[in-house]
Steps between C-alpha positions, in 0.01 A plus 500: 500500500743800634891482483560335900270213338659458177818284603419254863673566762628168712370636781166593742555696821206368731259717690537534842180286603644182312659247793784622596856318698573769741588877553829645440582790806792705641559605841467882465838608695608850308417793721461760221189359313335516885679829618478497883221221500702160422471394816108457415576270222573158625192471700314667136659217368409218721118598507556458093673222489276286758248600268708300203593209650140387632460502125818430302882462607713809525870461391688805647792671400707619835827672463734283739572730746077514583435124505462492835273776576298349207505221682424599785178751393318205287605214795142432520404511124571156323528462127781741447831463319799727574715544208790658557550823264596818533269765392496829430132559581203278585308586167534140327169560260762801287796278516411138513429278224172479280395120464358435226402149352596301141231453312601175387569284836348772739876506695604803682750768334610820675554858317761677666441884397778731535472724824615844586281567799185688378722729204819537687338625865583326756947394446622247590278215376737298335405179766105523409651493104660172509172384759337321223777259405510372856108456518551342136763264619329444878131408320689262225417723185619582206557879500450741170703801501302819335707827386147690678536701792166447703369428817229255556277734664484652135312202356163330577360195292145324482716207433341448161748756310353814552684744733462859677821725523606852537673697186682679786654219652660343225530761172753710697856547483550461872441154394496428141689767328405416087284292555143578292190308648488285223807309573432489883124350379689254301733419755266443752277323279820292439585446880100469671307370158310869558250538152339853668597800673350792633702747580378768757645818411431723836709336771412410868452654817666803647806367757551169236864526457514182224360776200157321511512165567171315335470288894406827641279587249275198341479132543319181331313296815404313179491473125178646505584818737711752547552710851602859436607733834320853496505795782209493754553852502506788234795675677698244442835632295476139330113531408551615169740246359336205682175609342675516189631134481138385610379650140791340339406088652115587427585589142731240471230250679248515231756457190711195690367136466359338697363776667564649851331702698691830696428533889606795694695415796541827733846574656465682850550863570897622447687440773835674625749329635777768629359741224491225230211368299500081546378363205219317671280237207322188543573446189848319650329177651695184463303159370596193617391248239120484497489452872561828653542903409700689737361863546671823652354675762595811574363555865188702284208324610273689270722442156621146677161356506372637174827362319434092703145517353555596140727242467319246697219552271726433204613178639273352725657160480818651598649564816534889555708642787599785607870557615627784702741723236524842653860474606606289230393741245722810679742287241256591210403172447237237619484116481515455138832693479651317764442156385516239184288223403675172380246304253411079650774388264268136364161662397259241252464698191137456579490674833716801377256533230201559735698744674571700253130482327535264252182395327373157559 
């Protein structure tokens, strides 16, 4: 038994693949995360969210003043709610509340981290701070307060208490000045019921401004394997470092129980956007329950293709599509960063348990 399993926590912060109520978005409105491209992003946003709601129900936060060109862009897309809020940017995955469940009744709770925009970067993000109170209050949860400063691109769970993170993201003092990661292991063992961590130490891909976040870099498709982004090409500036946190999951693969397996999953050739590296990864596909993974594309047939089929293969009884990113990501983010899953708040205690791998 380590220390994160010594005391319970009252909490389990499902995978992504276990049923979910709906997806959490913002309108993306602020003209400096898309400098001289925002005008790209509703229609970015439209082909995303269609993609959603065939699925799962969106509930959107629109600042007032947009409502009606919300409205207006998604008149043909049924199954979304405006919510009127705000924002400071349209990256609700850093800012909005983790949902996690009790282990005791299976209810919803949310943890509302403390915010500062990605180590004090982008000012002003005070509305995105308080975001998480509103979704709390709007989705009828309880909300948990944590002193951390994270973003919830930083984290990625199996569901089963084991979960992948960055040491840059979160043992800083950008973010957590005194912190050691000991207490931030214990705190979020306290706040997600995490047991495990591994802890890449080499950071992400060159033109990431978030210090590393682990949804550019590796994801669990299930509890048995792990995706992990490489370069396709050896001149890639990133190469290196990607390569590097590929060692890290295959060492950590064959110590962790039960076992996974490591897959490469290639990221395209760098591309320049006004001289500027976009941090282009598969690695930031959004799951929709069981039912549905929702890809990036990044108008690279070659990488495109190779990226559908690896994970295809992975989960064949999944629906895999792909979903045009390459203006979208000018913001240095994908799907995954611009959205947050909500838990089904009634799940049998025996369904939950197959979804997380429960023995029989």
């Amino acid at each position: 038994m380590n220390d994160l399993e010594a005391q319970a926590s009252p909490y389990r912060w499902p995978a992504e693949w276990e049923p979910q109520e709906c997806i959490w978005l913002a309108w993306p409105h602020n003209p400096d995360t898309w400098p001289g491209r925002v005008q790209f992003m509703p229609l970015s946003f439209v082909r995303f969210i269609r993609c959603v709601t065939e699925i799962l129900p969106v509930r959107l936060l629109v600042p007032p003043s947009l409502r009606d060109q919300a409205a207006q862009w998604l008149t043909n897309v049924p199954g979304v709610e405006f919510v009127p809020y705000g924002t400071n940017d349209c990256w609700i995955r850093d800012y909005g509340p983790t949902f996690v469940r009790r282990t005791d009744d299976d209810s919803l709770v949310g943890i509302d981290w403390r915010y500062n925009a990605w180590g004090g970067k982008y000012p002003p993000w005070d509305s995105d701070a308080a975001a998480a109170e509103t979704i709390c209050t709007l989705a009828d949860v309880p909300r948990i307060e944590s002193p951390l400063t994270l973003e919830g691109g930083a984290l990625e769970t199996d569901g089963g208490g084991r979960l992948l993170t960055t040491t840059s993201c979160l043992v800083t003092e950008t973010r957590n000045p005194g912190w050691t990661k000991n207490a931030i292991a214990r705190e979020l063992h306290r706040c997600l019921g995490i047991t495990e961590i591994l802890w890449l130490d080499d950071g992400g891909l060159e033109g990431d401004d978030t210090d590393g976040h682990i949804d550019q870099v590796a994801r669990f498709v299930d509890r048995n394997n792990v995706v992990v982004a490489v370069s396709s090409t050896a001149a890639d500036p990133s190469a290196a470092s990607l390569e590097d946190n590929y060692r890290q999951l295959r060492i950590w693969s064959q110590q962790t129980e039960p076992a996974v397996h490591v897959h490469r999953l290639p990221i395209p050739p760098p591309r320049l956007i006004d001289g500027q590296r976009v941090p282009e990864s598969y690695c930031n596909f959004l799951r929709l329950g069981p039912q549905r993974i929702l890809v990036p594309q990044f108008r690279n047939p070659a990488s495109d293709r190779v990226a559908l089929a690896i994970l295809r293969n992975l989960l064949p009884s999944t629906e895999v599509v792909g979903v045009d990113a390459a203006d979208l990501v000018w913001g240095l983010g994908a799907m995954h960063c611009a959205s947050q899953q909500q838990p089904s708040k009634a799940v049998v205690a025996e369904v939950a348990r197959l979804w997380t791998g429960g023995e029989s």
